[in-house]
C-alpha positions as CSV (number, residue, x, y, z in Angstrom):
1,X,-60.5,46.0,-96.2
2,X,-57.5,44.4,-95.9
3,X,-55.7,47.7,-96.7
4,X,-57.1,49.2,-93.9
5,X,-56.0,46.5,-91.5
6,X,-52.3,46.3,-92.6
7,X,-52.4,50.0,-91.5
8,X,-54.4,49.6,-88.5
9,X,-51.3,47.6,-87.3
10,X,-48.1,49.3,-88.7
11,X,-46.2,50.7,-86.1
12,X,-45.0,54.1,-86.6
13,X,-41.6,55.3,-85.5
14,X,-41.5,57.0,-82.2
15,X,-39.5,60.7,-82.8
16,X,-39.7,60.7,-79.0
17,X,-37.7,57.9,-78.5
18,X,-34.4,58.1,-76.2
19,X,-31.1,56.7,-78.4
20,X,-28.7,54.3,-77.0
21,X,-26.8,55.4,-73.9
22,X,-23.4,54.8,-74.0
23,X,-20.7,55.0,-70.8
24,X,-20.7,57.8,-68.4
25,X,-17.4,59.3,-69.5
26,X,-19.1,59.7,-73.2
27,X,-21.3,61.3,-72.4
28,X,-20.1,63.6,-69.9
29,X,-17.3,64.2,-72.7
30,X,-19.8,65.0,-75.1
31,X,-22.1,66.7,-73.3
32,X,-20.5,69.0,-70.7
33,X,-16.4,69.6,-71.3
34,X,-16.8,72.8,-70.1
35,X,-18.5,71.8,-66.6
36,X,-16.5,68.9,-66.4
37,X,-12.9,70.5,-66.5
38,X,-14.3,73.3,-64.1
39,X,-15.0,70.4,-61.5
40,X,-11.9,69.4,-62.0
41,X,-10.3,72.2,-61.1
42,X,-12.1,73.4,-58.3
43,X,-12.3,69.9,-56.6
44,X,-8.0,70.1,-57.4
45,X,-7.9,73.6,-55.6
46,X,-10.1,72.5,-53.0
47,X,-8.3,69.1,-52.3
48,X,-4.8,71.2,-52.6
49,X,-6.2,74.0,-49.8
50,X,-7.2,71.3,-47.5
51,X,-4.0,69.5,-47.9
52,X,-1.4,71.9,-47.2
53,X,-3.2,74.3,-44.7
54,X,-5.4,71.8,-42.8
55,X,-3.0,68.6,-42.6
56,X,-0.2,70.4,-42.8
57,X,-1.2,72.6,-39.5
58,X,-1.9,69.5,-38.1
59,X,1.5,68.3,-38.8
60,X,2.9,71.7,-37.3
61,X,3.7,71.1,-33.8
62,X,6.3,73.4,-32.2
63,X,7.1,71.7,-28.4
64,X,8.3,74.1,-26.6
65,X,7.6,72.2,-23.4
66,X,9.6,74.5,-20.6
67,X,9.0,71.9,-18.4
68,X,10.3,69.1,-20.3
69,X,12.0,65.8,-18.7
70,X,14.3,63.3,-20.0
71,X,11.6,60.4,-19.9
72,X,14.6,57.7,-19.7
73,X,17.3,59.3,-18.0
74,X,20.6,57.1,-17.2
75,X,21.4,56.1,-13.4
76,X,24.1,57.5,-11.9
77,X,25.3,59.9,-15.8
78,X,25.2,63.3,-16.6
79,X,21.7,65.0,-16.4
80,X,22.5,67.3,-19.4
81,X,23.5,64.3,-21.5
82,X,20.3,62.6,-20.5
83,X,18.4,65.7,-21.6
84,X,20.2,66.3,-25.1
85,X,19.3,62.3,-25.9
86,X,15.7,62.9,-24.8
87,X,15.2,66.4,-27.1
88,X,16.9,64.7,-30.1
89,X,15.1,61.6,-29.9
90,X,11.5,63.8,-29.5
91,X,12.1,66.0,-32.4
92,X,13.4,63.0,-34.8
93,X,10.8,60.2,-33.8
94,X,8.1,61.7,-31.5
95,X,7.5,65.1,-33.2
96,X,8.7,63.8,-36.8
97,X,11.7,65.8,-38.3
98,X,10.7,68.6,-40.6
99,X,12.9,70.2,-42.3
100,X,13.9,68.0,-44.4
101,X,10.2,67.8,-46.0
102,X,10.3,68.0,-49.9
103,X,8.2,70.3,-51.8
104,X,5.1,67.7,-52.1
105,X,4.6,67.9,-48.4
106,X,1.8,69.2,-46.5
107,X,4.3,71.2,-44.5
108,X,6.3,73.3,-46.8
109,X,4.8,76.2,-46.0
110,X,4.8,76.0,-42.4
111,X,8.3,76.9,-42.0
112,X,8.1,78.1,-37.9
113,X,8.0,74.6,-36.9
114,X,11.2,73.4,-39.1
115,X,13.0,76.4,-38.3
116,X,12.5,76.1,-34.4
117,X,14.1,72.6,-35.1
118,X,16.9,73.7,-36.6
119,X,17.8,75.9,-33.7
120,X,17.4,73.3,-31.4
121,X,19.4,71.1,-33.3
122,X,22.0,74.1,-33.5
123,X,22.1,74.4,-29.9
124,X,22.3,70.9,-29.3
125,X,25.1,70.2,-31.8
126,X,26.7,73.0,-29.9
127,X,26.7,71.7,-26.6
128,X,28.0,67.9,-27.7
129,X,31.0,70.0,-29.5
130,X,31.8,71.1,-25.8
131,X,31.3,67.9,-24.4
132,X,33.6,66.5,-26.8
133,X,36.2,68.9,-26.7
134,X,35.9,70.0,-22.9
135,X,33.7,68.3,-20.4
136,X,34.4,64.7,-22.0
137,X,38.4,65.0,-21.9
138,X,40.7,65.3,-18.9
139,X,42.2,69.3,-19.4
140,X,41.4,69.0,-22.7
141,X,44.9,67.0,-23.0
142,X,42.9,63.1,-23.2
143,X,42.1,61.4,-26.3
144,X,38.4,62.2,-27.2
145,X,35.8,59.8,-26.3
146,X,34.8,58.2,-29.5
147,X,31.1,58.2,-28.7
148,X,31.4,62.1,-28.7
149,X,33.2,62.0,-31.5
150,X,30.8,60.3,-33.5
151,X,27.5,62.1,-31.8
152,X,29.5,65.6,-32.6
153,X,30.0,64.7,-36.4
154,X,26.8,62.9,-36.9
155,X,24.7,66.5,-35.6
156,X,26.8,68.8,-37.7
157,X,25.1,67.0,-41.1
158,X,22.6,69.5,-43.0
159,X,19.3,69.6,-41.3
160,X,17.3,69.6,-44.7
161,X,18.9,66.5,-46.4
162,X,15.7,64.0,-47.1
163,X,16.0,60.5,-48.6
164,X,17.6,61.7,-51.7
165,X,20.3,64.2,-52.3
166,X,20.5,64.7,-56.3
167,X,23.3,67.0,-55.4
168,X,25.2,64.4,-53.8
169,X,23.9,60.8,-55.6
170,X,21.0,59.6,-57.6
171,X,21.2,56.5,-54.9
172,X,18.7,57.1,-51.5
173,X,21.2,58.4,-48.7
174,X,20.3,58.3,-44.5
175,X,18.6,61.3,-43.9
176,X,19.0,63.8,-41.6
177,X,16.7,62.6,-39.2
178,X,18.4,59.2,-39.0
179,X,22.0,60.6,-38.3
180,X,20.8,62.5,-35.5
181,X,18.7,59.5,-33.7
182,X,22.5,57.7,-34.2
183,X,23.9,60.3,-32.6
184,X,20.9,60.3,-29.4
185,X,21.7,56.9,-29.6
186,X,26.0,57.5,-29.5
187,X,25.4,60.1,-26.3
188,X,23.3,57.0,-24.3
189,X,26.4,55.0,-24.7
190,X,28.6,57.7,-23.8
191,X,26.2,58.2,-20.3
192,X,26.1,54.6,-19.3
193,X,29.7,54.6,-19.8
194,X,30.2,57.3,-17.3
195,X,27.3,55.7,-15.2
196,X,30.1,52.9,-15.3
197,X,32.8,55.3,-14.6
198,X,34.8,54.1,-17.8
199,X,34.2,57.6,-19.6
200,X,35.3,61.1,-18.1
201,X,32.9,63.8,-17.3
202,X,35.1,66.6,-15.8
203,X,32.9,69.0,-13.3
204,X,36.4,71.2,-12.3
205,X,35.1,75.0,-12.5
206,X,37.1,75.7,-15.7
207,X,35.6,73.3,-17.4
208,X,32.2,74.6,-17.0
209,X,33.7,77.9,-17.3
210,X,34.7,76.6,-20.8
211,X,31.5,75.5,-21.6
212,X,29.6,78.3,-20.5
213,X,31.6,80.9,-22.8
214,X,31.5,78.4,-25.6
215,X,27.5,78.5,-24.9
216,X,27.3,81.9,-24.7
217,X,29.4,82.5,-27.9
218,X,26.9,81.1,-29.8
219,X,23.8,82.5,-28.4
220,X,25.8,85.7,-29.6
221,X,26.5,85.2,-33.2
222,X,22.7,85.6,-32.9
223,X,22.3,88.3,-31.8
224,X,24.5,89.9,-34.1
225,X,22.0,88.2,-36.7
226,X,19.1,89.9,-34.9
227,X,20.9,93.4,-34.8
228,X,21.7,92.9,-38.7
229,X,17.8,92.7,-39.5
230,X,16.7,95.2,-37.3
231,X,19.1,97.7,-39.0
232,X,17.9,97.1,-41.5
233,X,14.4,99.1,-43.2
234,X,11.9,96.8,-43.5
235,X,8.4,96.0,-43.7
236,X,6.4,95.2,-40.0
237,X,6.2,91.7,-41.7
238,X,8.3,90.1,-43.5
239,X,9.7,86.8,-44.6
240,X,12.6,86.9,-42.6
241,X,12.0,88.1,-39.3
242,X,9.6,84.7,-38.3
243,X,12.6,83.0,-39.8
244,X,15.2,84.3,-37.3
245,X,13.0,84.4,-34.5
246,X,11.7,80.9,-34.7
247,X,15.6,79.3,-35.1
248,X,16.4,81.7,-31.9
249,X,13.2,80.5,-30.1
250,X,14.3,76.6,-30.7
251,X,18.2,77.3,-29.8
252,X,17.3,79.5,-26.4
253,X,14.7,76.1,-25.4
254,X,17.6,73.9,-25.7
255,X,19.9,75.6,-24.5
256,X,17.9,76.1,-21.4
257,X,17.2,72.9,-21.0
258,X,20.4,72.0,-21.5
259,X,21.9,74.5,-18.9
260,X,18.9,73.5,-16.4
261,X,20.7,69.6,-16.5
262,X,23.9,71.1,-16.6
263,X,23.3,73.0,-13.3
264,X,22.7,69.7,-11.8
265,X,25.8,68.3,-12.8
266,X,28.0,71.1,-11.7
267,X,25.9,71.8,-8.9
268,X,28.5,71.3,-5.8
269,X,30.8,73.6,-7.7
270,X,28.1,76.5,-8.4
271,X,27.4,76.4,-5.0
272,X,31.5,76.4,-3.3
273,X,31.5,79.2,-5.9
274,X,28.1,81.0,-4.9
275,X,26.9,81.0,-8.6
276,X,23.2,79.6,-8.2
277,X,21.5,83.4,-8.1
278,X,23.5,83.8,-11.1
279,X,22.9,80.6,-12.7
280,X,18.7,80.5,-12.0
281,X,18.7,84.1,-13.2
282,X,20.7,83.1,-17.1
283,X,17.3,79.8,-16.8
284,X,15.2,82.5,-16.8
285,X,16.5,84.6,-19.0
286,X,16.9,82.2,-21.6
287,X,13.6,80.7,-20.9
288,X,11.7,84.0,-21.7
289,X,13.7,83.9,-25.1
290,X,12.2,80.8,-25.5
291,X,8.0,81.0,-24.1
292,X,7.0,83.6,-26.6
293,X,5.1,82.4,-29.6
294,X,3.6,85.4,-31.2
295,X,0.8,85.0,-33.1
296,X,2.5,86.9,-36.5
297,X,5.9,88.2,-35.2
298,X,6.4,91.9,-36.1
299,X,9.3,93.8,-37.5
300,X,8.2,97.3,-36.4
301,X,10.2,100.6,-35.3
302,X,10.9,99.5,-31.8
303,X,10.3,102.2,-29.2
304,X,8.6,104.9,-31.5
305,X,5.6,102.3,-32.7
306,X,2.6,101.3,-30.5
307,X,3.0,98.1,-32.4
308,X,5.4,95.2,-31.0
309,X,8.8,94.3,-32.3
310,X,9.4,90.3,-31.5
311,X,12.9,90.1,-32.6
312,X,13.9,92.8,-30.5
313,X,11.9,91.3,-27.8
314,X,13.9,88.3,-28.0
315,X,17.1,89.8,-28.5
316,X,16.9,91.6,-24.9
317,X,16.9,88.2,-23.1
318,X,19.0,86.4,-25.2
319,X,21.6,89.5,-23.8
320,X,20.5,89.4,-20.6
321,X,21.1,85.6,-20.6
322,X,24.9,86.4,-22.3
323,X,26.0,88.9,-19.9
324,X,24.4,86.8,-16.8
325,X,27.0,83.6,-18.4
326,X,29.8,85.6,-19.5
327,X,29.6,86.4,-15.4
328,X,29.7,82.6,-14.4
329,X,32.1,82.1,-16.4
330,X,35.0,84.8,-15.3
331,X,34.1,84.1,-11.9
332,X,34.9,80.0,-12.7
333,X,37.6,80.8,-14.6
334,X,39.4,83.0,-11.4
335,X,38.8,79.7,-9.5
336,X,41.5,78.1,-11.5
């Protein structure tokens, strides 16, 4: 009897029993590698795909605002010195600077964008070199004004060179960014100095006709750039044409604006010299160069495709707008 008690009340294991549960990374490791490591790399590819084609088209901004004003113009200085302050100062601070964006950045592969800045800042670093040379000396014969000086150096400094420059130092450095918003900075001196009447800004008609070939010169050399692609055979698209055509697109909008200010400036001398049909007609030859934004610029055969050639496009104006300023400029320069 009590036999069959002490087995009435022995508890038998339980094979169904669930074992001891350890973390969730065991048992993920020991359960599903496979599936693990594959959500890992799909949720990396995903995360990457997001990162640099949705944030960094978000970051891409090309401003290409024709009807762009100086927001805080100086009283009584020069209108294009006003304007070439204001673009630097958007494209450094408002905008945000891009081509100096490492590799890790959302925007490395949205080149347009830091190419059309580097035209601007081409053009712009142009005109200051005028203004230094020319426009901000009397006949050329003066000392130069130190502000130009400094505002002409500071924009010839490489447009790509970020926080650190391993080719230079293993120490951080002033980026590019920063040496241009001294330089916006240098010009705003410069203005309220001639505001003040302590600085020279000649408006004789050979100066501008200085400044107007120097202008035109280098709107030229890019041409010749866009005649050396086109001779060449290539494919419709390539990685080169959007390159060119972006870096003309950003120097023809400021050197419109630039000319558009300057026009004001010189204005009493375009009109005793009957330029301002010739003068609005180089604005709007250079601001065509500069409104088109194709949606994938094309490299095709020109004339014998039904498909569109951008660069060539571009190119016409950018002539026009040479042959209209080469005009300005011999009839200033007969004036003398």
């Amino acid at each position: 009897m009590s036999d069959q008690l002490s087995d009435e009340f022995t508890v038998e294991p339980d094979d169904h029993a669930r074992p001891e549960r350890g973390s969730l990374w065991e048992r993920i490791k020991a359960r599903r590698p496979a599936l693990m490591a594959k959500r890992v790399v799909i949720g990396i590819a995903v995360g990457s795909f997001l990162y640099f084609t949705v944030l960094g088209g978000i970051l891409h901004r090309i401003d290409a605002d024709v009807n762009f004003e100086a927001p805080n113009p100086v009283p009584g200085g020069s209108h294009a010195i006003s304007m070439a302050e204001a673009l630097i100062e958007r494209e450094t601070v408002v905008n945000r600077w891009s081509p100096n964006d490492p590799f890790f950045f959302p925007t490395v592969f949205w080149d347009n964008h830091q190419n059309f800045q580097r035209g601007m800042m081409r053009g712009l670093g142009r005109f200051v070199l005028v203004m230094e040379t020319q426009i901000g000396r009397q006949r050329g014969s003066s000392a130069i004004d130190p502000n130009l000086l400094r505002a002409s150096g500071l924009l010839q400094f490489p447009t790509d060179v970020w926080i650190f420059d391993f080719d230079q130092s293993f120490l951080p450095i002033q980026p590019a960014d920063t040496q241009y918003a001294t330089a916006a900075r240098g010009l705003r001196e410069y203005n309220m100095r001639v505001a003040n009447g302590t600085a020279v800004f000649e408006t004789r008609p050979d100066a501008l006709s200085i400044a107007v070939e120097q202008l035109a010169s280098e709107l030229g050399a890019r041409t010749a750039i866009v005649d050396q692609h086109l001779n060449r055979d290539t494919f419709i698209i390539d990685m080169i044409s959007d390159d060119i055509f972006y870096f003309n697109k950003g120097m023809t909008y400021a050197t419109y604006l630039i000319m558009r200010e300057l026009g004001r400036d010189f204005e009493q001398v375009l009109r005793q010299q009957q330029l301002e049909s010739v003068w609005e007609n180089a604005l709007v030859s250079l601001r065509e160069a500069s409104i088109q934004r194709p949606l994938i610029v094309l490299n095709s055969a020109g004339a014998s495709s039904i498909l569109a050639n951008h660069l060539n496009m571009q190119g016409f104006y950018i002539k026009r707008a040479i042959l209209q300023l080469d005009e300005i400029a011999r009839v200033s320069r007969a004036s003398r």
